[in-house]
PLY file of the C-alpha trace (Angstrom):
ply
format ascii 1.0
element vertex 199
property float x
property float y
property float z
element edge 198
property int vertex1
property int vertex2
end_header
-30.93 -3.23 -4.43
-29.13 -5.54 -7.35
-26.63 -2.73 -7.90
-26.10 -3.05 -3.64
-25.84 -6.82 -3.65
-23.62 -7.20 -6.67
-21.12 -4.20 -5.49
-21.11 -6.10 -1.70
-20.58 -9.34 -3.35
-17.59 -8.24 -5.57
-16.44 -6.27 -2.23
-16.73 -9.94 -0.45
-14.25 -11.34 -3.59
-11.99 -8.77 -3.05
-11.39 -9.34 0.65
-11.07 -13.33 -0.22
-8.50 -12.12 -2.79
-6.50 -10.38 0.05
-6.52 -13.27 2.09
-5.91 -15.88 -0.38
-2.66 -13.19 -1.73
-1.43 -13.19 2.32
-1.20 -17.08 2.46
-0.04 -17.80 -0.99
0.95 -15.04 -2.97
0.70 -13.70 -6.52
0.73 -16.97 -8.06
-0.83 -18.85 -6.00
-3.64 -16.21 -6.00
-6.15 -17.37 -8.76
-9.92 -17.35 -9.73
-9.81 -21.20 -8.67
-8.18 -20.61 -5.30
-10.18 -17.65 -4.31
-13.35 -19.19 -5.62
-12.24 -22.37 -3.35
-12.02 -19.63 -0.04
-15.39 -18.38 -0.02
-16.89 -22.59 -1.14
-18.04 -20.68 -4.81
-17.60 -22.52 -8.30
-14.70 -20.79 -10.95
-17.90 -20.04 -13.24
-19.77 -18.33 -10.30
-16.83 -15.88 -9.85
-16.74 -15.18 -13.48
-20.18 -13.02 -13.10
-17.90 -10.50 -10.69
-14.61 -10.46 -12.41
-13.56 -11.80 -15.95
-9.91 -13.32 -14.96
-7.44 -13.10 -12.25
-5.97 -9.91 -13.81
-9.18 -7.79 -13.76
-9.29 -8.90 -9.94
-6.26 -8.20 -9.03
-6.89 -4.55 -10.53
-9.55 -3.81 -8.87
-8.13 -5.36 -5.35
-5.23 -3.17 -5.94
-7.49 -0.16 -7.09
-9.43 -0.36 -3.68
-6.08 -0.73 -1.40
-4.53 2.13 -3.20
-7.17 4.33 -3.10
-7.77 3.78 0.86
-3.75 4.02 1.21
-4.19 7.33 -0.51
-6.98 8.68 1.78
-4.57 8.45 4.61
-1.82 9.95 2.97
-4.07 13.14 1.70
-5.01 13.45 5.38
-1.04 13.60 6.69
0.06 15.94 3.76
-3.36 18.29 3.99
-2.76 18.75 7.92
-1.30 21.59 9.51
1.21 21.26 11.85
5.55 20.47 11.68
6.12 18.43 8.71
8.06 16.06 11.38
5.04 14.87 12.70
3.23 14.65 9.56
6.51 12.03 8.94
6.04 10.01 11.75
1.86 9.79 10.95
3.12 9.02 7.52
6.06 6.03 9.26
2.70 4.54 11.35
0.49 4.65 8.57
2.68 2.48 6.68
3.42 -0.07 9.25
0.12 -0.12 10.75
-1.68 -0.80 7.14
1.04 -3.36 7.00
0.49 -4.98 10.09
-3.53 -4.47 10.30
-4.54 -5.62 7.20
-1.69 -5.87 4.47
-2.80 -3.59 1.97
-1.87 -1.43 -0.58
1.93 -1.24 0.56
2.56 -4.91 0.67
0.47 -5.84 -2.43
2.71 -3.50 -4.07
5.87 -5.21 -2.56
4.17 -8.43 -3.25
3.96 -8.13 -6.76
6.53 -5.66 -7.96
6.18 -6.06 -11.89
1.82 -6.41 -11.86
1.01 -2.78 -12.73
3.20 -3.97 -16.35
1.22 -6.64 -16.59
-2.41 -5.47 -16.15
-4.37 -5.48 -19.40
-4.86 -1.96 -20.93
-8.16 -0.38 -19.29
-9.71 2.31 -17.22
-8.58 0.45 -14.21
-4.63 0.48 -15.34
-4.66 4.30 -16.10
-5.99 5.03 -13.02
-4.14 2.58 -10.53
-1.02 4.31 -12.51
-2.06 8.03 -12.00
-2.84 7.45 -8.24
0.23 5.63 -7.91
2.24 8.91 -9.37
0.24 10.67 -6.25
2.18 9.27 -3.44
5.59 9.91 -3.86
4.90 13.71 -5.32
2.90 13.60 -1.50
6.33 12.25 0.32
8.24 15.17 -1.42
5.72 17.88 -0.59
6.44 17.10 3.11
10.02 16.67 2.72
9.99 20.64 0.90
8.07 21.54 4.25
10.56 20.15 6.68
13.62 21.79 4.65
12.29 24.57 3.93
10.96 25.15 8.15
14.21 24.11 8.69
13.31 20.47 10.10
15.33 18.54 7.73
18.68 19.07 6.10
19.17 20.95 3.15
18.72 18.71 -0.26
16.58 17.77 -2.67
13.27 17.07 -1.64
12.86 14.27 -4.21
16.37 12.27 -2.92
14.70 12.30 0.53
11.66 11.67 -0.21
12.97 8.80 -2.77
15.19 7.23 0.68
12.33 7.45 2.55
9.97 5.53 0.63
13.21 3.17 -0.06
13.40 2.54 3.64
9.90 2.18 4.20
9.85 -0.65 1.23
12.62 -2.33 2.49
11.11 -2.84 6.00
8.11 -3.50 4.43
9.64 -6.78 2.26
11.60 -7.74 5.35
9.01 -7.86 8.06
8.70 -11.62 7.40
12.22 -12.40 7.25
13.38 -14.34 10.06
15.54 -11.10 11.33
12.43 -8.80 12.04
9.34 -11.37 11.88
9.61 -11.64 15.85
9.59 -8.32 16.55
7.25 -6.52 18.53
5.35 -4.25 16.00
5.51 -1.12 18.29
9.27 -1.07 18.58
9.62 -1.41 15.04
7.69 1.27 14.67
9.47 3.70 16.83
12.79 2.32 16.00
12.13 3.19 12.30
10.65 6.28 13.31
14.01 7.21 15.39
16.12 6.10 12.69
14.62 8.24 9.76
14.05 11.17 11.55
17.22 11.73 13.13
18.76 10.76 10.08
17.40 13.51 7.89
17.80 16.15 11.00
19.83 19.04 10.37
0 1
1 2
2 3
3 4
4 5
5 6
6 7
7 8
8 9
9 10
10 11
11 12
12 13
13 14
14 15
15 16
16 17
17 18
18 19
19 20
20 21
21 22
22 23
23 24
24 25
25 26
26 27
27 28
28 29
29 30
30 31
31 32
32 33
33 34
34 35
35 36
36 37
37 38
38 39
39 40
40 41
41 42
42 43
43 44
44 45
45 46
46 47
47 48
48 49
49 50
50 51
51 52
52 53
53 54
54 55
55 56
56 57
57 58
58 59
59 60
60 61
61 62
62 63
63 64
64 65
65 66
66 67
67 68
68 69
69 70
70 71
71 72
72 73
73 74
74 75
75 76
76 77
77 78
78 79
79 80
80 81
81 82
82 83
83 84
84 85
85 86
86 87
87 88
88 89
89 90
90 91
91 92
92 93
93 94
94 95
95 96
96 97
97 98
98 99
99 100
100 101
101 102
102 103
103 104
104 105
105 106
106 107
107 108
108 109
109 110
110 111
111 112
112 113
113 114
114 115
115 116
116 117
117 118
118 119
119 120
120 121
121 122
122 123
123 124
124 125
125 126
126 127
127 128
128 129
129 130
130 131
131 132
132 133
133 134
134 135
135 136
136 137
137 138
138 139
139 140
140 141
141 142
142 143
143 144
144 145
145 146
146 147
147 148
148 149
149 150
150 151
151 152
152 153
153 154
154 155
155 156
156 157
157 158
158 159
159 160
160 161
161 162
162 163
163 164
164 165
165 166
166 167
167 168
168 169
169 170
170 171
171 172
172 173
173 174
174 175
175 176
176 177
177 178
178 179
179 180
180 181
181 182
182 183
183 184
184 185
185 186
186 187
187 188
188 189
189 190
190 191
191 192
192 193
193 194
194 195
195 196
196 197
197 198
């Protein structure tokens, strides 16, 4: 039962963290302000994580590893690899828009996988990060090689693809896009990309 409450409890942090890194970002995101969201003391937080870095780890660790659940699913399916594209386009933007996980923390705060301290929870973050892209090209190789997609290198289309999706992903706030309707930026972007890469 200890194991339960002190797992739920460091589950509670982590969701405070998400919050607190939504309103004020990675450096306004600190044991003192996300102790201050959930009304605990700085000391009281130190029983769950040790500093700000090992938090933001294991924050990151969780959103990844959900993000990656997703993307298994999409890749593992059967059916065109256009359609496992446009699951992959809404998976993205809906994450983004639901909860702002793993794809904007990573946009968020570009250079933290450098800085995490050396650990268990670094090696793995980095060797589940590796996973994605390696999944964008195996469904890129599908739609060439089905004939869905033009002819070239898996990797470069895979590489523009998860360029694109980045770049809508750090604009959505930007005064251009933040007034869109998320549906129509959805389909546009679906649209755009896979006409784009269409033989």
């Amino acid at each position: 039962m200890a194991g339960r409450d002190y797992e739920k409890t460091r589950d509670e942090i982590r969701e405070a963290a998400l919050r607190v890194l939504r309103e004020r970002g990675p450096e306004g995101t600190t044991l003192e302000t996300v102790a201050e969201s959930l009304g605990y003391t700085k000391p009281a937080l130190y029983y769950y994580f040790k500093s700000k870095e090992e938090l933001l780890s294991s924050l990151v660790l969780r959103e990844l590893t959900e993000a990656l659940v997703g993307i298994r699913e999409i890749g593992d399916r059967d059916g065109p690899a256009r359609d496992k594209l446009r699951a992959l386009i809404r998976l993205y933007l809906d994450e983004h828009f639901r909860s702002r996980g793993y794809s904007s923390i990573l946009h968020e705060m570009r250079s933290f996988r450098e800085r995490l301290p050396p650990g268990p929870e670094r090696d793995e973050i980095r060797r589940l990060s590796q996973e994605i892209p390696k999944r964008i090209v195996g469904i890129m190789r599908q739609g060439i090689e089905s004939g869905e997609f033009r002819k070239e290198d898996p990797r470069v289309l895979g590489g523009i693809l998860f360029a694109m999706l980045s770049g809508v992903l750090a604009h959505l706030e930007q005064p251009i896009l933040s007034g869109a309707d998320a549906d129509r930026i959805r389909a546009s972007l679906e649209e755009i990309l896979i006409k784009g890469i269409a033989p």
